[in-house]
C-alpha positions as CSV (number, residue, x, y, z in Angstrom):
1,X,-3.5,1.0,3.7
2,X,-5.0,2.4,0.3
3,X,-4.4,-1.4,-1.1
4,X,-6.0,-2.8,1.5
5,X,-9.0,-0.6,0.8
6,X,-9.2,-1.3,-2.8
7,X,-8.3,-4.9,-2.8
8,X,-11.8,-6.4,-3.3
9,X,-13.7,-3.5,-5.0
10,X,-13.1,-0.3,-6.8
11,X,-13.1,3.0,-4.6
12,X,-12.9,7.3,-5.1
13,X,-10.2,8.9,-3.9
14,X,-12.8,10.9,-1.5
15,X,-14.3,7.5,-0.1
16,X,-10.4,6.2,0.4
17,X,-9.7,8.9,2.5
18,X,-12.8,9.2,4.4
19,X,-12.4,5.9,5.7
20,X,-8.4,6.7,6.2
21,X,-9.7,9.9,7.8
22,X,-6.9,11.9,5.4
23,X,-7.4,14.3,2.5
24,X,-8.4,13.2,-0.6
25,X,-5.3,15.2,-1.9
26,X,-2.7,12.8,-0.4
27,X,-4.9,9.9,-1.4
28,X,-5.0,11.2,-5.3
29,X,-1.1,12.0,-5.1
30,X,-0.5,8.2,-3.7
31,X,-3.3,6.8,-6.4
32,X,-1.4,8.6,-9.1
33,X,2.0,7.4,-8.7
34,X,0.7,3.8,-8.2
35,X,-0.9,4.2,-11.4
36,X,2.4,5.2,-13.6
37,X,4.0,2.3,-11.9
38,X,1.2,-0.1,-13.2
39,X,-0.1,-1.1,-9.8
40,X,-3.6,0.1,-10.1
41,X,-6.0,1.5,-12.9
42,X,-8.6,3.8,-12.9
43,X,-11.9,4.0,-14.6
44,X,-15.3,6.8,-14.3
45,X,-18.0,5.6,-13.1
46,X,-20.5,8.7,-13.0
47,X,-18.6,11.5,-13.1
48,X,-16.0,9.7,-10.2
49,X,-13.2,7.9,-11.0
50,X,-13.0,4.1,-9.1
51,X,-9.5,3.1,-8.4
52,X,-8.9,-0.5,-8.5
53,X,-6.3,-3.1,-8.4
54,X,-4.8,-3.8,-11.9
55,X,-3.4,-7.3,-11.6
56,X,-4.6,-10.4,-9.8
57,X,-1.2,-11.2,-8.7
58,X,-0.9,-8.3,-7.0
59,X,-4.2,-9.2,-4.6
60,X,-2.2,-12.3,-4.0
61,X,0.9,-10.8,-3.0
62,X,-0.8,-8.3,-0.6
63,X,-2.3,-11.3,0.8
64,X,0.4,-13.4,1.4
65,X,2.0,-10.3,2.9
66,X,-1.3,-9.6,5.5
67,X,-0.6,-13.3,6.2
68,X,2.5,-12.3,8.1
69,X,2.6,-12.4,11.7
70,X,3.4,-9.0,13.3
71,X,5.7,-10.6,15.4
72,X,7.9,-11.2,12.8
73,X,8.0,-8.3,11.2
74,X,9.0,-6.4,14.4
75,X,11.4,-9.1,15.1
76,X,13.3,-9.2,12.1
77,X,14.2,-5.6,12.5
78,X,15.4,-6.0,15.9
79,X,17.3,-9.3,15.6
80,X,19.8,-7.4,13.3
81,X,23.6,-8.2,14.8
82,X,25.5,-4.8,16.3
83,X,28.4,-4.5,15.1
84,X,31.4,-3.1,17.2
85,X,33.6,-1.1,15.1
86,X,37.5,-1.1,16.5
87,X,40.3,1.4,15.7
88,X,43.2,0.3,14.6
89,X,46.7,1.8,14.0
């Protein structure tokens, strides 16, 4: 959700999680850990810091994943094979 958000344009933790309608708390803790991992980068912009997406190829990625059908991803989950397990002695 928070990628989704800051896809296109920069955001504050405070605006993310207004419009998630979550505490801007959670939102930092999430932003920060994405940040070690190189994901996205952070810069002030008077007095606030704007979180944004670091990499281009990760805007594609996210894409390409949006592009999936829902039905598929439910589906995948589901179509997994039972298995039967059998004692034997």
């Amino acid at each position: 959700m928070i990628l989704g958000l800051i896809r296109k344009k920069g955001m504050t933790p405070l605006a993310i999680s207004r419009k998630l309608g979550t505490t801007s708390r959670s939102v930092l803790q999430k932003l920060r850990k994405m940040k070690q991992q190189g994901i996205v980068d952070s810069c002030l912009e008077s007095s606030s810091a704007m979180y944004r997406l670091t990499d281009p190829k990760i805007v594609r990625a996210f894409d390409r994943v949006l592009k999936i059908p829902a039905k598929m991803l439910t589906s995948a989950g589901s179509s997994k094979k039972k298995t039967v397990r059998t004692r034997t002695k």
